[in-house]
C-alpha positions as CSV (number, residue, x, y, z in Angstrom):
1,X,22.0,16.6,-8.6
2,X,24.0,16.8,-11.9
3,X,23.4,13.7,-14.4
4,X,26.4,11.3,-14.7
5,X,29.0,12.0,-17.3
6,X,30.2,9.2,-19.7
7,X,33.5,9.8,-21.0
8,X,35.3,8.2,-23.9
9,X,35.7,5.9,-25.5
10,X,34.5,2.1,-25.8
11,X,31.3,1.1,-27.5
12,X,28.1,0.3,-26.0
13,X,25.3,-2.1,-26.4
14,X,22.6,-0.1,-27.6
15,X,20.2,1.1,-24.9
16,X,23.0,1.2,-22.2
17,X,24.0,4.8,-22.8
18,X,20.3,6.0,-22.5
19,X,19.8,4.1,-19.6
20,X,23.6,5.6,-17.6
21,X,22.5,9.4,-18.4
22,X,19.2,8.8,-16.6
23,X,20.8,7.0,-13.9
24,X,21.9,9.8,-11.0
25,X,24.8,8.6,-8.6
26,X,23.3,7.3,-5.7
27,X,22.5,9.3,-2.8
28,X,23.6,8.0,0.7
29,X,21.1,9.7,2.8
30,X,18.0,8.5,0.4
31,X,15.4,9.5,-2.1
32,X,11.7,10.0,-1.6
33,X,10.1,7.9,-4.2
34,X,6.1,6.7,-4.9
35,X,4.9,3.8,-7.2
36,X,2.1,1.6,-7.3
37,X,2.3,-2.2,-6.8
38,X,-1.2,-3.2,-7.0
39,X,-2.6,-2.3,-10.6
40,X,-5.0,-4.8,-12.8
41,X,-5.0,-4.6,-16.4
42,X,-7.7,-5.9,-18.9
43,X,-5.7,-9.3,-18.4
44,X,-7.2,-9.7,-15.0
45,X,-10.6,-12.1,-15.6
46,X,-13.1,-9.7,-13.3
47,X,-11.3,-6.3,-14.8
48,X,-12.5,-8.0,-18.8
49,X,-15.9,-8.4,-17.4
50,X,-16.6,-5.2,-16.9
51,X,-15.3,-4.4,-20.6
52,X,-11.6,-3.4,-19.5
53,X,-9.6,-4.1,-22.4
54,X,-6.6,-2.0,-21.6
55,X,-3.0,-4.2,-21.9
56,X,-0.1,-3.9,-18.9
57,X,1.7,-1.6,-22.2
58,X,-0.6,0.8,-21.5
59,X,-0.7,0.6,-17.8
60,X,2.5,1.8,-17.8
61,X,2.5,4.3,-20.5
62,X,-0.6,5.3,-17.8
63,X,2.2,5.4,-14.9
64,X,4.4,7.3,-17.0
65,X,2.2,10.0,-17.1
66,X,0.3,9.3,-20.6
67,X,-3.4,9.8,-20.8
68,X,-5.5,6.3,-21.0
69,X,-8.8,5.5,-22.8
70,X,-11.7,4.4,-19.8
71,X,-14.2,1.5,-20.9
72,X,-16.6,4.3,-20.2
73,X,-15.8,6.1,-23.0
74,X,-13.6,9.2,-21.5
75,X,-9.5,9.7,-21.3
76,X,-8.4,9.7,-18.1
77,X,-4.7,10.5,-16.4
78,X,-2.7,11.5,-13.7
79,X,-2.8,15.0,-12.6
80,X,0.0,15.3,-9.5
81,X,2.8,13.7,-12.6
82,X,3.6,10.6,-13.2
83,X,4.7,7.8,-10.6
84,X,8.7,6.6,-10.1
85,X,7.7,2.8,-10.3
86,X,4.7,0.8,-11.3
87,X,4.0,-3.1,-10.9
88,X,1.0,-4.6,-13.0
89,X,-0.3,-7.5,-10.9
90,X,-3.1,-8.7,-13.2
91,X,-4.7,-11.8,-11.0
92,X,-2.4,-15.2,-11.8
93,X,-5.4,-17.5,-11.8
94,X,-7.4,-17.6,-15.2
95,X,-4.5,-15.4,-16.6
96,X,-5.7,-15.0,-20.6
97,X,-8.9,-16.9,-19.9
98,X,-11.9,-14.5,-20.2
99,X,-10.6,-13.2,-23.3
100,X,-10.8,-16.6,-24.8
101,X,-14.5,-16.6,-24.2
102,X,-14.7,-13.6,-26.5
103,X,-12.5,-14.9,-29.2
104,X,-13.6,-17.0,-31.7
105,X,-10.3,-18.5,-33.3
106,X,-9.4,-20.0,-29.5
107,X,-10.5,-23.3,-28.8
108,X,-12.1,-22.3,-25.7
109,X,-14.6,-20.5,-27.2
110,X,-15.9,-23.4,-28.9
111,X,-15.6,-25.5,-26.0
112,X,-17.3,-23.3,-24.0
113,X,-20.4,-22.3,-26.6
114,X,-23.7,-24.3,-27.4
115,X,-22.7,-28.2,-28.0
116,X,-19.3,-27.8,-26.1
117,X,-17.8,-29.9,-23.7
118,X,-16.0,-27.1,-21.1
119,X,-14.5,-30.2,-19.0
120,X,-12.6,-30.9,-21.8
121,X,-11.8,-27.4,-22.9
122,X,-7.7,-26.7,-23.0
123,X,-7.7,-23.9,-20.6
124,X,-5.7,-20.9,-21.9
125,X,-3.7,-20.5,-18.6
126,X,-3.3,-23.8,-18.9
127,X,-1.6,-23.4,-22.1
128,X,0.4,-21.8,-24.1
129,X,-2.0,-19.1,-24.3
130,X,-1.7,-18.3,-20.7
131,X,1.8,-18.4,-21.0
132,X,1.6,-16.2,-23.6
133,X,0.0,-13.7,-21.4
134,X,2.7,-14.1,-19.0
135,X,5.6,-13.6,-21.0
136,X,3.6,-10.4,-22.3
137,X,3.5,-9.1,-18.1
138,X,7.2,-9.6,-18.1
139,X,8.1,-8.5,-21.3
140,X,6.1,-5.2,-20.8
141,X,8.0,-4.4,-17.7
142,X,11.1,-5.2,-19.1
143,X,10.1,-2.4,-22.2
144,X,9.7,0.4,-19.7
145,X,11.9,0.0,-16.9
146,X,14.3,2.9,-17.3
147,X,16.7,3.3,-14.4
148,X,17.2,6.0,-12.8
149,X,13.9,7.6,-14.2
150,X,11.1,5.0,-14.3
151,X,11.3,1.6,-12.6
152,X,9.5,-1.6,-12.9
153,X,8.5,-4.9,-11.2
154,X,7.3,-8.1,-13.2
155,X,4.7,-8.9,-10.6
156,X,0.8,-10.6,-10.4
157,X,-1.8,-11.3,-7.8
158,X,-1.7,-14.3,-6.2
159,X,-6.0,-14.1,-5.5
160,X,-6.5,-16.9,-2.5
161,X,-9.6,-16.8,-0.4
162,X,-10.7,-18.5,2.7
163,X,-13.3,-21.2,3.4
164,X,-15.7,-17.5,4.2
165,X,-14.8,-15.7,1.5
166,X,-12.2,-13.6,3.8
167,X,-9.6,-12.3,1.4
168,X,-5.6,-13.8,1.8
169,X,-4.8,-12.0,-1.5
170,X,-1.1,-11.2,-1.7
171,X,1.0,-9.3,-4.7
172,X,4.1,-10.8,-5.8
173,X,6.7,-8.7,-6.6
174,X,9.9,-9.9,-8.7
175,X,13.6,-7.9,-7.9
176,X,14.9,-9.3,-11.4
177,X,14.4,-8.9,-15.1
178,X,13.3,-12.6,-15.2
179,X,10.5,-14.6,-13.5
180,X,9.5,-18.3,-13.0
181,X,7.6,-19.7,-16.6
182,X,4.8,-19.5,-14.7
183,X,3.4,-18.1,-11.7
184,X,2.0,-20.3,-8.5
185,X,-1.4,-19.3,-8.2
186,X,-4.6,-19.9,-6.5
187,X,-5.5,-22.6,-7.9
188,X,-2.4,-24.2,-7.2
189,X,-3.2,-23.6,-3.7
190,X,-5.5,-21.5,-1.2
191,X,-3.0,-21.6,1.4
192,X,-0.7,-19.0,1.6
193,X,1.8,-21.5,3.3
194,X,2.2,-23.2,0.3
195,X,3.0,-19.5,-1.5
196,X,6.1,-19.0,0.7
197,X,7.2,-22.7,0.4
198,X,7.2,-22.1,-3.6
199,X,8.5,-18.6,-3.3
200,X,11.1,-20.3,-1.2
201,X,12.5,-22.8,-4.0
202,X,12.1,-20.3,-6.6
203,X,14.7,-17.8,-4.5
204,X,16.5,-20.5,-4.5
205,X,16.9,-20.9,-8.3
206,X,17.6,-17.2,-8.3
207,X,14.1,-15.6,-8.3
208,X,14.0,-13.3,-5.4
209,X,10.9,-12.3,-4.9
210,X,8.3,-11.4,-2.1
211,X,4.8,-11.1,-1.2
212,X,2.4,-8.4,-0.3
213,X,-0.8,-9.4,1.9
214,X,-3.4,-6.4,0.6
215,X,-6.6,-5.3,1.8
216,X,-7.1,-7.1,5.4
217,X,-9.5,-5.4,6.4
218,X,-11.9,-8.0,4.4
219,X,-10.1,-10.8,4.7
220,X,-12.7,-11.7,7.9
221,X,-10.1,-12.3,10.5
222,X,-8.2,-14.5,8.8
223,X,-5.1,-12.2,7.7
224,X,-3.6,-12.1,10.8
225,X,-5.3,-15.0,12.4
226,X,-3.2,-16.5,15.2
227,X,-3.3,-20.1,13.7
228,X,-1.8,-21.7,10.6
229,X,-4.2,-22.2,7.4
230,X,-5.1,-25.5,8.6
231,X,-5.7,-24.7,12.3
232,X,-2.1,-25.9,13.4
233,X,-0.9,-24.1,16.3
234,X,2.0,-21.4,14.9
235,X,5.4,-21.5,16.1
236,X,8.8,-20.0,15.4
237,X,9.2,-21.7,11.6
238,X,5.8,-20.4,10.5
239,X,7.1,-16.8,12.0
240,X,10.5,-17.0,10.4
241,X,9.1,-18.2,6.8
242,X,6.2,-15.8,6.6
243,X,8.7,-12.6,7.4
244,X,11.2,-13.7,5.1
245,X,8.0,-14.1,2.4
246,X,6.2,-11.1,3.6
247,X,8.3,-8.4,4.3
248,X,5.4,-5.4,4.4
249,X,1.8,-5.3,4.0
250,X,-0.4,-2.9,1.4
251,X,-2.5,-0.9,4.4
252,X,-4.4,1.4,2.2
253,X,-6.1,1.1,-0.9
254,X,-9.1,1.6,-3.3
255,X,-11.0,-0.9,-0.8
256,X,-10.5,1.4,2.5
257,X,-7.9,1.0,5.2
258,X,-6.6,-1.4,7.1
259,X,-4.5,0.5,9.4
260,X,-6.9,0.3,12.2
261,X,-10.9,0.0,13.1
262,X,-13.0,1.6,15.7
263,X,-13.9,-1.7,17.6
264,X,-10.4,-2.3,17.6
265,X,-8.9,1.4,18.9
266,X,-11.6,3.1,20.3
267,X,-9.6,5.7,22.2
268,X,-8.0,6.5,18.8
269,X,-10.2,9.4,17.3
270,X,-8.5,9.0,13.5
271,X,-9.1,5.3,13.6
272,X,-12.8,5.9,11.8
273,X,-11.2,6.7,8.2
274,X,-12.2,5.3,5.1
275,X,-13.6,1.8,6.6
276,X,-14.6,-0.5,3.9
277,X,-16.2,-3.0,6.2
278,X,-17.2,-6.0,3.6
279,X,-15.4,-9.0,2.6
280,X,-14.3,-8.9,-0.9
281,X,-16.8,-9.2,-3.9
282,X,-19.6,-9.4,-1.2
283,X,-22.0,-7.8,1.0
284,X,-21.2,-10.0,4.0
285,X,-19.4,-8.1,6.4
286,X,-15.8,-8.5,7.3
287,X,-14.8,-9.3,10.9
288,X,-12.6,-6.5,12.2
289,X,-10.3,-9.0,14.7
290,X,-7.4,-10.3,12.9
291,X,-8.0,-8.0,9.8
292,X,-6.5,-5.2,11.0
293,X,-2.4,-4.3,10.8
294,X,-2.3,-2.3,14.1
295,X,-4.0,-5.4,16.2
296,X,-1.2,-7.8,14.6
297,X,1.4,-5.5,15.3
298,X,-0.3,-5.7,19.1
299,X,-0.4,-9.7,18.3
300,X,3.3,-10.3,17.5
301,X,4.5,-8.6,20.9
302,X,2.2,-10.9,22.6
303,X,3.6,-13.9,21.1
304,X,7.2,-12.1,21.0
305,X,6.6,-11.9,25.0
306,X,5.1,-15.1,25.5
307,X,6.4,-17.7,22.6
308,X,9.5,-16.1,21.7
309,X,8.9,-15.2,17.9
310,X,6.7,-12.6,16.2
311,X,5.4,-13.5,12.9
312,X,3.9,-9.5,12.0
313,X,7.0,-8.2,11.8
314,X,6.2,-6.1,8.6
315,X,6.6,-2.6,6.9
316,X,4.0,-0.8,5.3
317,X,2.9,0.8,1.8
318,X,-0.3,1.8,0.1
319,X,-1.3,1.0,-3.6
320,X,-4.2,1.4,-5.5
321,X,-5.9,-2.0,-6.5
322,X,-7.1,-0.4,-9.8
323,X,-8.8,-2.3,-12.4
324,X,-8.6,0.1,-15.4
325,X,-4.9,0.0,-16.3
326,X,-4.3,2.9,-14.0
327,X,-5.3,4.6,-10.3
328,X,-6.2,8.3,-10.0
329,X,-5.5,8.8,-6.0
330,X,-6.8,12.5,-6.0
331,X,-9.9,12.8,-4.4
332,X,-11.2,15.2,-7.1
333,X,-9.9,13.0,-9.9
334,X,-11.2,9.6,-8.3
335,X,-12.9,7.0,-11.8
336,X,-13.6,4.2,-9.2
337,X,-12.5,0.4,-9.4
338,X,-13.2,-1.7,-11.9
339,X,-14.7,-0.4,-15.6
340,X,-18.1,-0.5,-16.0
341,X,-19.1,-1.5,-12.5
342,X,-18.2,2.1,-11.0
343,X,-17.0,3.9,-14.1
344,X,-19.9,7.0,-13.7
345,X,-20.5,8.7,-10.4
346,X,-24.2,6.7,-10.5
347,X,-22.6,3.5,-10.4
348,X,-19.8,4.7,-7.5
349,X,-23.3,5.5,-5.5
350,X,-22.4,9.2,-4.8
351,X,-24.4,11.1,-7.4
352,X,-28.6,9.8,-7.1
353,X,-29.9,7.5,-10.3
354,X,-33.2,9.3,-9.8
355,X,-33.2,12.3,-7.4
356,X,-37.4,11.7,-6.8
357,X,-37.1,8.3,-6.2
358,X,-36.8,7.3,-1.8
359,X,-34.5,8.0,0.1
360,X,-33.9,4.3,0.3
361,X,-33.8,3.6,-4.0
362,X,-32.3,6.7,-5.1
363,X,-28.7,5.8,-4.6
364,X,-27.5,2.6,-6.5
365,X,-27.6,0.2,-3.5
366,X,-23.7,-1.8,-3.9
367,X,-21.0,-0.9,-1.4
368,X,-18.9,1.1,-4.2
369,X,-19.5,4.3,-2.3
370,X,-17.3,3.3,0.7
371,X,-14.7,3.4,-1.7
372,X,-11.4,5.3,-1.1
373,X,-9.2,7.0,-3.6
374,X,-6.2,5.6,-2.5
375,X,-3.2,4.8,-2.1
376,X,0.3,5.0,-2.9
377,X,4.0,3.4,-1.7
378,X,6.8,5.2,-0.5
379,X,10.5,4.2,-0.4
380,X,13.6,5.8,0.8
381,X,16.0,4.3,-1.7
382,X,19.4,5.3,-2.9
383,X,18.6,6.2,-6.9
384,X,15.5,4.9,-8.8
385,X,16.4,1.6,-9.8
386,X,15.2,-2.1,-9.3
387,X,17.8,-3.2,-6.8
388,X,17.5,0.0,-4.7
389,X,13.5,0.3,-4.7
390,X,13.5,-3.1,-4.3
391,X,16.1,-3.3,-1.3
392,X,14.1,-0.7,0.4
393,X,10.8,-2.6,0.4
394,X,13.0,-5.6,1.7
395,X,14.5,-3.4,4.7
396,X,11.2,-2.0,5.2
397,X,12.2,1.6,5.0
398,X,9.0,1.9,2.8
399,X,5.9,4.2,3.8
400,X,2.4,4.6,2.8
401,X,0.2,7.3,1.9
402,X,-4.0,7.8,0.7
403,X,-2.9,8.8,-3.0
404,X,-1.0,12.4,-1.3
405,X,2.8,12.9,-2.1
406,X,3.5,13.4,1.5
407,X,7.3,12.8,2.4
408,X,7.7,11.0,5.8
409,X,10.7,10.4,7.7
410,X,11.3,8.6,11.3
411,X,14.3,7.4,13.0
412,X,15.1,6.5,16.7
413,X,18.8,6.3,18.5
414,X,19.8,7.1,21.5
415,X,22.4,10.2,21.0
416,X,21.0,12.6,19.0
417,X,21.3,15.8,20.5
418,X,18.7,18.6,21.2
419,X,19.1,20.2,18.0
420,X,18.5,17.0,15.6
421,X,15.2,18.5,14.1
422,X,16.4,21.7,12.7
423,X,20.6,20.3,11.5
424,X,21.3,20.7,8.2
425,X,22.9,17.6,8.4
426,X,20.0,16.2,10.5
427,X,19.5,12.8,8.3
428,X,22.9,11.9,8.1
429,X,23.3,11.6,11.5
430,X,19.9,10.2,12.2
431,X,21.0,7.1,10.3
432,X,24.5,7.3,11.7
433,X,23.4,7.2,15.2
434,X,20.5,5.0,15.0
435,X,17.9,3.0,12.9
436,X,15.7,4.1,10.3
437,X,12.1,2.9,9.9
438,X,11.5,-0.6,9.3
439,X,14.3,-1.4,11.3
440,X,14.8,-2.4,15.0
441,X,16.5,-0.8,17.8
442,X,18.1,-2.7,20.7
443,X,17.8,-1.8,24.3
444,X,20.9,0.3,25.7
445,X,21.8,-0.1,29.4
446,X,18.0,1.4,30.3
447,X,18.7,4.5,28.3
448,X,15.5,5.7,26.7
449,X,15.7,6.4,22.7
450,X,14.9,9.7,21.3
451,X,12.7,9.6,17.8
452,X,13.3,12.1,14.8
453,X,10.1,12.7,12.9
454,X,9.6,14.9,9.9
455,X,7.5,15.2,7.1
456,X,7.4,17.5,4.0
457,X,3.6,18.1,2.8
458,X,2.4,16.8,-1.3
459,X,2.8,20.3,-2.9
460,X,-0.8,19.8,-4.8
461,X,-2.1,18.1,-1.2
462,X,-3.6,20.4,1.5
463,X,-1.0,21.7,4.2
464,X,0.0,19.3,7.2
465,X,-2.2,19.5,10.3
466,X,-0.7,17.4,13.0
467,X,2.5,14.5,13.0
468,X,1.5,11.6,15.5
469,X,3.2,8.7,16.9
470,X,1.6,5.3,17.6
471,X,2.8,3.1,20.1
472,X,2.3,-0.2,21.1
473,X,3.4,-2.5,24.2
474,X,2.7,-5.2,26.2
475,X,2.2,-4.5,29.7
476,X,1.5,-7.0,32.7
477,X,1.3,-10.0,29.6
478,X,-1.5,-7.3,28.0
479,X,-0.9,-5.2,24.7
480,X,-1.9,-2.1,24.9
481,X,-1.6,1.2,22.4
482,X,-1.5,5.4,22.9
483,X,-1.6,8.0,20.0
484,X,0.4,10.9,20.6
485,X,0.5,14.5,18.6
486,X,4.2,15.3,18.8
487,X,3.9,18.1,16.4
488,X,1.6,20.7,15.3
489,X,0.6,23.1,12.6
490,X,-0.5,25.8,15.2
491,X,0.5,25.6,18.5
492,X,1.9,23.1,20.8
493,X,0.6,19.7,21.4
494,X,-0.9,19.4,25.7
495,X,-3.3,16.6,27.4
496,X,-2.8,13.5,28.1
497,X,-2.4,11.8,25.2
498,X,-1.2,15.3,24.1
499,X,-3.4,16.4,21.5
500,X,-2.4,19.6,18.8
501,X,-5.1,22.7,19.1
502,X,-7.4,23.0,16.3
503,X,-5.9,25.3,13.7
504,X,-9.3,26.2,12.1
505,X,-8.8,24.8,8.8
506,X,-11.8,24.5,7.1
507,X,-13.6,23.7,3.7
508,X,-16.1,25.4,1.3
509,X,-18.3,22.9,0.3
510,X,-19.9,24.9,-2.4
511,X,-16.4,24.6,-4.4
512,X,-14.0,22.5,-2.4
513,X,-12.0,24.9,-1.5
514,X,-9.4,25.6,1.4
515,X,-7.2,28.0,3.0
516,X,-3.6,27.5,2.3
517,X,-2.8,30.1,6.0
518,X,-3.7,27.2,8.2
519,X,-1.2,24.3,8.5
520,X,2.1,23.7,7.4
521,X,4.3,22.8,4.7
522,X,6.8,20.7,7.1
523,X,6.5,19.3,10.7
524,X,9.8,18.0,12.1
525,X,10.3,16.8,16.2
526,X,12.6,15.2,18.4
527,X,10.1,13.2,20.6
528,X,10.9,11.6,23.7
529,X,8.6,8.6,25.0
530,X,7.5,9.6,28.2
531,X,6.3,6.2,29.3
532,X,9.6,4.4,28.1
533,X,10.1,1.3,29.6
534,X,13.3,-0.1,28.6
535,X,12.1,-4.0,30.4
536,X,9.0,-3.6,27.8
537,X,8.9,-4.5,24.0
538,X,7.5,-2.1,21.6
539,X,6.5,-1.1,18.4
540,X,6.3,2.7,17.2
541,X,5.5,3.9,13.8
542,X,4.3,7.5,12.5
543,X,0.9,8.9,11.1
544,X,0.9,12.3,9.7
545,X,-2.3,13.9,8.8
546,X,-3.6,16.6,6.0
547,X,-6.1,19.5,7.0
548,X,-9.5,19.0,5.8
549,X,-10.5,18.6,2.5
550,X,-13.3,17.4,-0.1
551,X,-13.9,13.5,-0.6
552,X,-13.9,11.8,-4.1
553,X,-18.0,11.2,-3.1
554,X,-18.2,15.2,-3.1
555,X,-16.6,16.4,-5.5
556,X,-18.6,13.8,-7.8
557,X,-22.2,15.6,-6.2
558,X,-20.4,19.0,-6.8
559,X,-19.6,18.6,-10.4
560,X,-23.4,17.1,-10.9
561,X,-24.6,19.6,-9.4
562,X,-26.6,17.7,-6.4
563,X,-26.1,17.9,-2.6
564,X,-23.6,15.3,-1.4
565,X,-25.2,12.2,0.0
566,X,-25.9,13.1,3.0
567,X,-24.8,9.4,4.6
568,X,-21.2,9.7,3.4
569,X,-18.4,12.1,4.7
570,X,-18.0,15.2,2.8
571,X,-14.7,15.9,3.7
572,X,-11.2,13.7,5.2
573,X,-7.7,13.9,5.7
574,X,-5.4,12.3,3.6
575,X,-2.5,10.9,5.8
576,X,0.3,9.0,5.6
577,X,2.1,6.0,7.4
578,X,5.2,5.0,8.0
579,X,6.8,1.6,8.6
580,X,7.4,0.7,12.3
581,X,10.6,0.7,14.7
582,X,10.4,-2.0,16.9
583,X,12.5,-1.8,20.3
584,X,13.7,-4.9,21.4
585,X,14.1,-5.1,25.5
586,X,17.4,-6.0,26.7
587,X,16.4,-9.5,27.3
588,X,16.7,-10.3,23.9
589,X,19.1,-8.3,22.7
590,X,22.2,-10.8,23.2
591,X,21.0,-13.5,20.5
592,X,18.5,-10.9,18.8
593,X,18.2,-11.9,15.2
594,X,17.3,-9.4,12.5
């Protein structure tokens, strides 16, 4: 698409004319773009512990595509080019406080050291120091948003915990070029309830914003629990209030996967995938019921059936949680967490610390090796700005992936003809003749909907293997769920649920390799539900999966020259997700609200 043309003849502040040549026109029928929202910077207290001393300056420069220096010692940067949008979301409590420990001019320090008094100690993000730190977040984004070629979000972590150490962590992202003097953090508050009410009167000052719940799976079942923060019973305010607030939810990340759990789906034969099964910072483990996004999706028909509102009504992306200024998705170019504490493949628990020692003391015993080199957020926005990015995340037409570029598309309607998949006009008139995802479809005199999927693979990913659609309903006042293959690489999906053949894609293990004959580069279908109901609510959303190919943990043993540990996968299959289409039964359809 050409670049826009500036004619004659007025003057311009300086900066706008760079910013206008970089900006294309927008494009009606939507750009593929991926970003990270979820990246800590040496501003984050437990990212300075572990000697990260990067700054949110170079966290973008990072994004951008420049090489960064790791605590470790080695440079370090994207290899599949440099991301369309970046948030640093360095943890809003303590903001500027560890590096007061370390600096001998602050008052802290003295405070702090032999003969100090710490209750009396002014605490940096307390002060003007924390502040400081603040304006520096905001002021960094500001430096490097460049529409229509690099886009940022003033953003931080608002890092809450339950009563059991089950993690209600949420990212909050800004639209604007301003924020709030200071953010609302936790120790303001624990209770996310008290986030949206504070989110709530900022919007209404003008500072739209929203949050992003991130890694459930160790939040211990209290995510999606079905009761408010103080054991209140929830009702249609609490649904209204957290949907407005918390529009999608981060479903993959360094700390595994939250899409799903075998306890949870055990008829799903993808749902074991990159489980990190602990709660956050310990070794206790993490209850898998109401920590998982599929079993609240499940949860919000129930209640949608029963009470008349659904508070899970979100979209979904994937980010990386990184701790060193900067995530490396791909698997063979995976430098863990956080600094120090998983900087060298010993420390990540993949290569041995002493290849004689037992079985049972030669790997470092810490839970880093269930680490996933993950993720990243899609959007299908009109150009790459802040309003359009961030009007995509708010309409939920967002998607997530494992750290692979995949492209994923999926619409339902109910009069697209045969021929849908293969038009070249296919996506304008899958969003003029129904609902993209993210977006709900209302019932049509019984007719049943017909869904466009398609998907484009990452062209440094492995080829595509299979597209599938999840579905969930509720059923004689039960919710139940059914994976479907709807497309695939080699052959025709049969069975009941229809299942794709396998297309022999395989891995060398002595050098990671794979074939690039098996699998494809695109998978497109028109698929029609066969168990349609049109009296029964449901959800539907996509999951499109890679062919087979080396973990991070392997490619660590490889380049060491060891065998892989034996106890962890050598291989996976880097998928994507996208957002859901609800359908809404005809009951509700005549006071429906979006």
């Amino acid at each position: 698409m050409p670049k826009t043309a500036l004619v004659c003849c007025t003057a311009l502040v300086p900066g706008l004319l760079a910013a206008a040549e970089n900006t294309d026109p927008p494009n009606p029928r939507r750009n593929a773009y991926f970003g990270d929202l979820h990246v800590h910077t040496g501003y984050s207290y437990d990212a300075y512990l572990f000697g990260v001393r990067t700054d949110p300056e170079r966290a973008y420069r990072f994004a951008r595509g420049e090489p960064i220096q790791h605590t470790n010692g080695f440079r370090f940067q994207l290899r599949t080019g440099p991301l369309d949008f970046l948030a640093v979301t360095d943890h809003g409590a303590f903001l500027a406080d560890t590096p007061a420990i370390d600096d001998p001019d602050n008052p802290f320090f003295a405070a702090i050291g032999p003969g100090g008094d710490p209750s009396t100690a002014p605490r940096p993000s307390d002060t003007g120091d924390g502040r400081s730190a603040w304006q520096e977040i905001v002021d960094a984004a500001g430096r490097h948003n460049d529409p229509g070629s690099f886009t940022t979000f003033i953003g931080y972590e608002y890092t809450a915990f339950s009563d059991d150490r089950g993690n209600l962590h949420r990212n909050v992202i800004f639209r604007g070029d301003t924020a709030p003097p200071r953010p609302f953090t936790a120790n303001d508050s624990h209770n996310p309830e008290d986030l949206w009410r504070w989110l709530d009167a900022r919007r209404a000052e003008g500072f739209e914003a929203l949050a992003i719940p991130h890694n459930s799976n160790g939040s211990n079942g209290q995510m999606f629990r079905l009761e408010r923060f103080d054991g209140g019973a929830l009702d249609a305010a609490y649904a209204e209030q957290r949907n407005r607030n918390e529009p999608l939810v981060e479903v993959t990340q360094i700390k595994g996967t939250s899409d799903t759990h075998p306890l949870l789906s055990p008829n799903d034969e993808w749902a074991d995938f990159e489980i990190y099964a602990f709660r956050v910072g310990t070794t206790l483990p993490s209850q898998a019921p109401g920590s998982y996004v599929r079993q609240a999706y499940l949860n919000g028909l129930v209640l949608e059936e029963t009470r008349g509102f659904n508070p899970f009504r979100f979209g979904l992306i994937g980010s990386t949680d990184s701790h060193n200024a900067g995530g490396t998705t791909a698997e063979s170019n995976f430098h863990g967490k956080i600094g120090t504490g998983d900087g060298t493949p010993e420390r990540r628990g993949s290569v041995p610390l002493d290849p004689a020692a037992t079985p049972d003391r030669r790997y470092a015993r810490n839970n880093n090796r269930y680490y996933s080199a993950s993720g990243l957020t899609g959007v299908w926005a009109e150009q790459n700005t802040r309003d359009a990015i961030y009007d995509s995340l708010r309409r939920k037409e967002t998607f997530a992936t494992t750290g692979s570029r995949i492209r994923v598309r999926f619409f339902a309607g109910y009069d697209y003809p045969d021929d849908l998949a293969s038009d070249q006009e296919m996506v304008e008139k899958a969003y003029d003749g129904g609902v993209p995802m993210g977006g709900d479809l209302l019932a049509s005199a019984g007719r049943s909907p017909r869904f466009l999927v398609w998907a484009v693979r990452d062209k440094d990913g492995a080829p595509l293997q299979r597209l599938q659609v999840v579905k969930g309903w509720v059923e004689d006042g039960e919710a139940r769920e059914r994976v479907a293959d709807i497309a695939c690489s080699d052959g025709f999906p049969s069975g009941s649920p229809p299942r794709c053949p396998d297309n022999g894609a395989t891995v060398d293990l002595s050098d990671c390799s794979f074939p690039q004959h098996a699998g494809a580069a695109e998978l497109s279908a028109l698929w029609l539900d066969p168990g349609f109901d049109p009296a029964q609510r449901a959800f539907y959303y996509v999951r499109v999966l890679e062919n087979p190919t080396c973990r991070w943990s392997t490619w660590d043993a490889l380049r060491a020259g060891v065998e892989p540990r034996p106890d962890l996968p050598a291989t996976l299959q880097e998928r994507a997700w996208s957002s859901p289409i609800w359908y809404v039964p005809s009951l509700d359809s005549a006071n429906y609200r979006q």
